[in-house]
C-alpha positions in Angstrom: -24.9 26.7 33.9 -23.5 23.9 31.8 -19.7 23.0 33.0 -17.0 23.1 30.0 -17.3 18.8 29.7 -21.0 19.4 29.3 -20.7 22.1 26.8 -17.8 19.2 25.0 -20.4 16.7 25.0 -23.3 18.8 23.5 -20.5 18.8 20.3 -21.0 15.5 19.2 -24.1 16.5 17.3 -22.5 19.5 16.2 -23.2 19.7 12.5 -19.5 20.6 11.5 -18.0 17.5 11.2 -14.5 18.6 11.9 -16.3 19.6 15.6 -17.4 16.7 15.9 -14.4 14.7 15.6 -12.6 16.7 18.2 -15.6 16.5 20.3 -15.7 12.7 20.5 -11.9 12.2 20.2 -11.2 14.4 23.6 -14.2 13.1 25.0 -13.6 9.2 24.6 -11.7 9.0 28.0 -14.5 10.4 30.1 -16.9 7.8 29.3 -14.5 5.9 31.6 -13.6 8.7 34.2 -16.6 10.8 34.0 -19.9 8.8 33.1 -22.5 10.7 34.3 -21.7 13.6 31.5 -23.1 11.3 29.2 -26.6 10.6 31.4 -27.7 13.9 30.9 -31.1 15.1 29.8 -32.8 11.6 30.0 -29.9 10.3 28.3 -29.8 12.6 24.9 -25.8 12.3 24.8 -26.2 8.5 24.3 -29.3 8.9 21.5 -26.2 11.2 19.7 -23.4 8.8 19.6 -26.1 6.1 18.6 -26.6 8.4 15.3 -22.6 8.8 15.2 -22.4 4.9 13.7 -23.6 6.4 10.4 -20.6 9.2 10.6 -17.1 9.5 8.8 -15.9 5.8 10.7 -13.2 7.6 13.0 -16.5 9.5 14.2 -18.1 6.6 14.4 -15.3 4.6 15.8 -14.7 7.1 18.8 -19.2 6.8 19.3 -18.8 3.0 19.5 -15.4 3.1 21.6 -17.4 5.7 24.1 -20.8 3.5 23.6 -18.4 0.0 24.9 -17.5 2.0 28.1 -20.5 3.4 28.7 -22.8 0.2 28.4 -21.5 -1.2 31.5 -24.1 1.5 33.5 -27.1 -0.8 33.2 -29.2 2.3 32.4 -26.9 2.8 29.1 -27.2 -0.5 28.7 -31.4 -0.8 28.7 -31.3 2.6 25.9 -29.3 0.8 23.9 -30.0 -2.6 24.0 -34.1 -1.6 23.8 -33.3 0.2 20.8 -34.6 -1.9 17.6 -33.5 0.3 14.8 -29.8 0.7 16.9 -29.8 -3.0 16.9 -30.7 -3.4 13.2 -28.2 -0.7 12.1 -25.1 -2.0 13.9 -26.0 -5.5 13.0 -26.2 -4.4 9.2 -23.0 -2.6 9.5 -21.2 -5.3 10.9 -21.5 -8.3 8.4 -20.2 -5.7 5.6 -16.8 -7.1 4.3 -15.2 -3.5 4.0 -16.2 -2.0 7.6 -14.1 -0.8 9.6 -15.5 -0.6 12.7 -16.7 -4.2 12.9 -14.3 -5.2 15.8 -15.7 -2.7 17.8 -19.3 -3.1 16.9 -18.8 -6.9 17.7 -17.8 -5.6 21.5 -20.4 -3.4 22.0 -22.7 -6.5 20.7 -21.0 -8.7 23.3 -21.9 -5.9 25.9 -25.4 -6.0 24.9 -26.1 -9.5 24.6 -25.9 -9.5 28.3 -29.3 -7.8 28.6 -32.4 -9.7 28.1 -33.9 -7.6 25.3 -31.1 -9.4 22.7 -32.9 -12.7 23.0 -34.9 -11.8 20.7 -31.6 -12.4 18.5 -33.3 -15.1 17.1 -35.8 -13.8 15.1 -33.8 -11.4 13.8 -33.2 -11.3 10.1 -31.4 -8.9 7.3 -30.3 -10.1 4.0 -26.7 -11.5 3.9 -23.7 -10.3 2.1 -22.8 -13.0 -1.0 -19.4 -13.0 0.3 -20.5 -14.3 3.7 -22.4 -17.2 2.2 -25.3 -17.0 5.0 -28.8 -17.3 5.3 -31.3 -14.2 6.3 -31.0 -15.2 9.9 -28.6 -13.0 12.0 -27.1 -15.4 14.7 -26.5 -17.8 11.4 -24.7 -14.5 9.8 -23.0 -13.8 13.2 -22.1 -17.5 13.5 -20.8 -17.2 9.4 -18.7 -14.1 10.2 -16.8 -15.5 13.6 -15.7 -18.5 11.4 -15.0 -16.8 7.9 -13.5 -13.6 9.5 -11.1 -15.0 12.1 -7.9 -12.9 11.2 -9.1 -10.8 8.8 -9.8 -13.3 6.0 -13.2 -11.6 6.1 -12.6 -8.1 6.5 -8.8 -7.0 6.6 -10.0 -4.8 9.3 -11.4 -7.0 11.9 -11.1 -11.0 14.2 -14.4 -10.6 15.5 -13.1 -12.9 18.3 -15.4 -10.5 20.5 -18.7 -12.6 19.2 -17.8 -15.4 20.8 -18.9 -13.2 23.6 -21.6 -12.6 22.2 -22.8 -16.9 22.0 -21.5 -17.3 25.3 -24.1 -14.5 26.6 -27.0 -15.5 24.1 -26.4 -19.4 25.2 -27.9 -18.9 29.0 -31.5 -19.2 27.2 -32.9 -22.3 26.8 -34.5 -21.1 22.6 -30.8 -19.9 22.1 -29.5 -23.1 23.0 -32.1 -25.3 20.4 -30.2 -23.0 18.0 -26.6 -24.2 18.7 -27.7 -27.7 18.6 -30.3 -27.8 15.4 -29.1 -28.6 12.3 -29.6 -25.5 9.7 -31.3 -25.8 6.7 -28.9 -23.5 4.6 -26.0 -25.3 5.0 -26.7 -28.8 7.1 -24.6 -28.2 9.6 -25.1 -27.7 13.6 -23.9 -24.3 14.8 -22.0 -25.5 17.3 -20.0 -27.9 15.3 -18.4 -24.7 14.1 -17.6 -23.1 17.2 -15.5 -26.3 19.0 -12.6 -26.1 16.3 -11.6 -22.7 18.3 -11.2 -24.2 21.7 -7.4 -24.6 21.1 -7.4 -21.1 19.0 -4.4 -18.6 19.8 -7.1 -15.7 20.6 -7.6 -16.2 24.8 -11.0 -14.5 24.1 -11.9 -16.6 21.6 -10.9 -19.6 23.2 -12.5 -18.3 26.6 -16.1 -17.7 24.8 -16.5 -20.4 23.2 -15.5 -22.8 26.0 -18.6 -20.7 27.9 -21.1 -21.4 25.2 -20.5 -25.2 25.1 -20.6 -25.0 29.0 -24.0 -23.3 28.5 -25.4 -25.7 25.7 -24.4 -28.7 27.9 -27.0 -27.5 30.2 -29.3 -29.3 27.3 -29.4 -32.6 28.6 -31.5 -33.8 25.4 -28.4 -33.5 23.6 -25.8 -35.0 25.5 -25.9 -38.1 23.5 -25.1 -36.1 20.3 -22.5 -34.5 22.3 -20.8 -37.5 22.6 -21.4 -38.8 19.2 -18.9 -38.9 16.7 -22.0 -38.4 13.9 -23.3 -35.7 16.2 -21.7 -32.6 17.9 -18.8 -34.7 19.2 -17.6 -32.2 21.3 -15.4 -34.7 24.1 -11.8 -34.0 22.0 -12.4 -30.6 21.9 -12.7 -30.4 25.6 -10.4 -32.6 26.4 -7.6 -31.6 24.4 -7.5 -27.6 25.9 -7.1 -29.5 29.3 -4.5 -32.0 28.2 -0.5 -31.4 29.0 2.2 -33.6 27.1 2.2 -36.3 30.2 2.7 -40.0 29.7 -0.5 -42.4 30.7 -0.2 -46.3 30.8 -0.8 -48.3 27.5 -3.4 -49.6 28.8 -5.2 -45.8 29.4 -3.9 -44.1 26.6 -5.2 -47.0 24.3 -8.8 -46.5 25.3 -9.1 -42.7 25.1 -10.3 -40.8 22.0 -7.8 -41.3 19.0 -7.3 -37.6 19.2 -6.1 -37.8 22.9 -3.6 -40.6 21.9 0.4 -40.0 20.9 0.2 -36.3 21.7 3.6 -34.2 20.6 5.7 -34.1 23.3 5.5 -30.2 23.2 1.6 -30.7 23.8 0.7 -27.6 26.5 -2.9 -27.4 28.0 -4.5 -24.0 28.3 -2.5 -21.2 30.0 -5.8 -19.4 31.5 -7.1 -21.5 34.3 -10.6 -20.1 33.8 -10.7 -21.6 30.5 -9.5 -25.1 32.2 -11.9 -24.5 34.6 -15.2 -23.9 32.4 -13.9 -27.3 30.2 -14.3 -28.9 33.3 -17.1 -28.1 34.4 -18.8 -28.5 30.4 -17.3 -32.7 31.6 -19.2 -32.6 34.7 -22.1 -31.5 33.3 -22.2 -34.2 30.6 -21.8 -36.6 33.7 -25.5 -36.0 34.2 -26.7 -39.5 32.5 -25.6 -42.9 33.4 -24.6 -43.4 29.6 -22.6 -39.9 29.9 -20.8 -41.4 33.0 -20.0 -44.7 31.4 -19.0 -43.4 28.4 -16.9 -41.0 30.0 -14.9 -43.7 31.9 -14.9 -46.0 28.7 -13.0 -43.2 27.1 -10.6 -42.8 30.0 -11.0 -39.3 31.3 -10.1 -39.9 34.5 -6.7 -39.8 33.9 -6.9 -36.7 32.0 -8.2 -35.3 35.1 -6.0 -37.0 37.6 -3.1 -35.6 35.9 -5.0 -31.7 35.3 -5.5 -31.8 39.1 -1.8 -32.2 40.0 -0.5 -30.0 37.0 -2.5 -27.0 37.1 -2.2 -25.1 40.3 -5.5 -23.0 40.6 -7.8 -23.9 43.5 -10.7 -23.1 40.9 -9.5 -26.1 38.9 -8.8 -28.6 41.3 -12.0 -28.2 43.1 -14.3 -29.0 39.9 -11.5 -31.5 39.2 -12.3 -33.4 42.7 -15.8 -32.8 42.0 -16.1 -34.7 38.4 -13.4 -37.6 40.0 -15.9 -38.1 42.8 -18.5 -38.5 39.8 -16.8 -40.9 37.8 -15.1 -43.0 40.1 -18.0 -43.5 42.3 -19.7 -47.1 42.3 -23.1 -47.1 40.5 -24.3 -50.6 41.5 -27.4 -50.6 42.3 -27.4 -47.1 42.3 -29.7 -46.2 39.5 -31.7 -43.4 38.5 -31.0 -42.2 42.4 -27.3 -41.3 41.0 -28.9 -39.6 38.2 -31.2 -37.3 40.3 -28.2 -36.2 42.7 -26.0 -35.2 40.2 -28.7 -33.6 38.1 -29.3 -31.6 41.5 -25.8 -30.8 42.0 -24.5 -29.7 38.3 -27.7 -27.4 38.3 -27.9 -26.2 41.8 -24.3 -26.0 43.2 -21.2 -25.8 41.0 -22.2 -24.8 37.0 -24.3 -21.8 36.7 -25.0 -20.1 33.1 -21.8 -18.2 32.4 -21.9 -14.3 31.8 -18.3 -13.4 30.0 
């Protein structure tokens, strides 16, 4: 005999929409509490508050609030994420300038991107929104929409800091990572050209997600020398600057570091989540994987940068990679070679920076 939260959760597909909104309003906090009520029945609960995205949006907004929760049981999470007309539906929904759900559509997106089956991002394609200026390509509309809508300048209802989530996930495979550095046709610009501007962004998620995804790109050697170019990704200040306090360096180091590292305001801070300090770190060691990386790096002076985050930011998260990327750089290379090379190819890919999952 069904209990009386079973009988509440065969509600949601009630066809009296007043039922169904007191159904999925009382039921939002047991998809926290009480999970299992919702894996009944091979999962039919979770197939009805999939259908509750087309509803009256405070229906829907309760489904998707109940579908975030409930995506962290990795059996939710394979229904959902597996689900191709699901996918399709939210990711049509989403782009709309007048939707009001979009924030929480773009967490449940960032909950799903950590399965597999959402690599297939990439081939995905609907038609854009004028408004949104895109292409028919959905990580280029996704990209579009995290730029255009930060604060509601998109959609008065929604950030969508929650995608950068999404990148951060999508960014541990190697096709996903081509993407972010490949120049698109509709607008000649490299994806992740757009995301670096945020790395100093008030949003800590957005700040935090986007510092992931470069870490992950970085893991594309090939394009370490256009990370480094000003003509190319030139993503160095960006890094640097999240990481930088309002210390004092010697003329002689502050005159050889990136113009945008030099005469900082005296009222300059570096990033107040250590993770975030952390994963820019860790992005520097990574690019320390070429000799002309290395050497570039130490032209520019980053050593002080790092000599200074090391005694500033207490976290022993921080100083560790912070000891790890000194040893790098100040190590002697004479006669060293492509020997260097190898061993700290083997240790940014074996020891300290695997793909982060936000």
């Amino acid at each position: 005999m069904p209990t009386e939260l079973e009988e509440l959760v065969g509600f949601i597909s009630n066809p009296n929409p007043q039922i169904r909104a007191l159904a999925t309003e009382n039921l939002v906090p047991y998809s926290l509490s009480d999970p299992a009520i919702f894996k009944t029945e091979e999962l039919k609960p979770i197939k009805h508050l999939k259908i509750l995205l087309r509803d009256d949006p405070k229906i829907a907004e309760h489904a998707l609030t109940m579908l975030i929760n409930l995506t962290s049981d990795p059996d939710v999470l394979e229904n959902v994420a597996t689900d191709d007309k699901y996918i399709n539906l939210l990711l049509s929904y989403i782009i709309q300038t007048d939707e009001k759900n979009a924030n929480l559509e773009a967490m449940l997106l960032a909950n799903l991107a950590k399965h597999d089956s959402m690599r297939n991002i990439l081939s995905r394609k609907q038609t854009a929104p004028e408004a949104l200026g895109s292409d028919d390509l959905v990580l280029n509309q996704l990209m579009d929409l995290f730029v255009k809508g930060q604060d509601g300048s998109y959609n008065k209802d929604a950030d969508y800091d929650y995608l950068a989530y999404v990148f951060a996930d999508l960014s541990k495979y190697d096709d996903v990572r081509k993407f972010f550095i490949t120049e698109q046709d509709y607008n000649k610009v490299i994806p992740l050209t757009k995301l670096k501007v945020f790395t100093e962004h008030k949003s800590d998620i957005r700040r935090k997600g986007v510092a992931s995804t470069i870490k992950n790109v970085a893991f594309d050697i090939d394009s370490h020398p256009s990370f480094m170019s000003s003509e190319g990704i030139d993503i160095l200040p960006y890094v640097l600057l999240p990481i930088t306090g309002n210390e004092e360096y010697d003329v002689d180091e502050t005159m050889d570091m990136l113009p945008d590292l030099q005469l900082l305001p005296p009222d300059k801070k570096r990033d107040a989540d250590t993770t975030i300090i952390q994963t820019h770190v860790e992005t520097l060691m990574l690019l320390t994987t070429t000799r002309e990386g290395r050497d570039y790096m130490r032209d520019v002076k980053v050593y002080p940068i790092i000599r200074e985050t090391h005694q500033r930011v207490e976290d022993a998260g921080v100083k560790e990679a912070c000891d790890r990327l000194v040893q790098v750089l100040m190590r002697d290379e004479e006669g060293e070679g492509e020997d260097t090379e190898a061993r700290i190819k083997e240790l940014v890919e074996d020891e300290d920076n695997e793909i982060v999952e936000v």
